[in-house]
N, C-alpha and C positions, 0 to 999 in steps of 0.2 A: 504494500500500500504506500508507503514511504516511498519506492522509487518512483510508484507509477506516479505516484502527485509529482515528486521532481520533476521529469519527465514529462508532464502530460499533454505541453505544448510543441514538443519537438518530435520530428520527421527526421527518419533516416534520408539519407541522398541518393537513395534507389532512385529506380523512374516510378513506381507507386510510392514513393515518398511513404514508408511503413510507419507506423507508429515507434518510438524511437524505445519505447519499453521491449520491446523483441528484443533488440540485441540484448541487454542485459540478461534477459531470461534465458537465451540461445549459449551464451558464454556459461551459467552456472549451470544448464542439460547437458554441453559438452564435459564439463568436469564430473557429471553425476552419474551420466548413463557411457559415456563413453572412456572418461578417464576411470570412474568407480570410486570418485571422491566420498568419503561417508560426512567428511568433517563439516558442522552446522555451519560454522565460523567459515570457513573458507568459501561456502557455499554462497553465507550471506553475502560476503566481501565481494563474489564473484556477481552480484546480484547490482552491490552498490557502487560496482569499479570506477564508473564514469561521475559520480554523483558530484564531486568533488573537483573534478574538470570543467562539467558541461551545465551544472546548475550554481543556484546560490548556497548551496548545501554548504556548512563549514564544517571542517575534525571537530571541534565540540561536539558539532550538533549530533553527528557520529556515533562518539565517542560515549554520549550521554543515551543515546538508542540505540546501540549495538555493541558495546562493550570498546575497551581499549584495542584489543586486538583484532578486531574487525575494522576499524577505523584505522588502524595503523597497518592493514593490508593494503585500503584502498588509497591510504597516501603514500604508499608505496609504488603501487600500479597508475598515480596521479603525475600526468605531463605539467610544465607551469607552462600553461596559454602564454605568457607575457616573455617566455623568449619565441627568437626565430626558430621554424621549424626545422633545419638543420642542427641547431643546439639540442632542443630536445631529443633527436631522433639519436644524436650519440649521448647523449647523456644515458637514453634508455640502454645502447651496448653500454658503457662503460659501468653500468650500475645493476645491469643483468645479474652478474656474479655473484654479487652482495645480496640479492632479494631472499626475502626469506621463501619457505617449501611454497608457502600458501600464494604469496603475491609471483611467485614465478608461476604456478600451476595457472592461477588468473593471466598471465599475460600471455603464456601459451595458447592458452583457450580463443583468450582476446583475438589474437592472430588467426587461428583458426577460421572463427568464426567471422573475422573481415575478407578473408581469404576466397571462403565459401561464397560469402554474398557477392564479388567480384566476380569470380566464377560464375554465380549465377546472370548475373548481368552480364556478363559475354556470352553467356549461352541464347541468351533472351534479344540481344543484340544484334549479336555476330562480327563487337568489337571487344 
């Protein structure tokens, strides 16, 4: 409930522009039925990964509804929008190493599932 209200004005950049709650929910299926995650906590963190990025969501707010270490997964798996996207994209290699189990199982996922929907949209395409 928490993401979809974050969430509830934003559109993926598919050509149906989906509801942007999917991916969240697509990244924590991938870690549950295909990785075999059991963990609640990682689960949720894979639920909440963008909250922190893409809304007004702050880690307090987090932190105070989902415990410390769910809040400190998903500021782990959190880009800072305010550099250039060349900086974050090696920040994420350089700090890959260091993630803990759970924020790397979410960023895995994450890729995954952006992967897929690119795939889909070439297939639907045919660019």
């Amino acid at each position: 409930e928490f993401v979809a209200d974050k969430h509830r004005n934003q559109r993926r950049k598919d050509q149906a522009r989906t509801p942007y709650i999917n991916h969240p929910l697509a990244v924590a299926r991938v870690l549950a039925e295909e990785g075999g995650v059991k963990d609640a906590e990682i689960l949720a963190a894979a639920v909440l990964h963008d909250t922190l990025e893409d809304t007004r969501a702050t880690l307090k707010e987090l932190q105070k509804a989902f415990g410390r270490r769910v809040a400190s997964m998903v500021a782990e798996v959190t880009d800072d929008k305010t550099l250039p996207k060349q900086v974050r994209k090696q920040r994420q290699i350089d700090h890959g190493p260091r993630k803990s189990k759970g924020a790397a199982l979410i960023k895995v996922a994450d890729k995954i599932c952006n992967l897929r929907d690119l795939g889909s949209h070439r297939q639907r395409t045919g660019r």
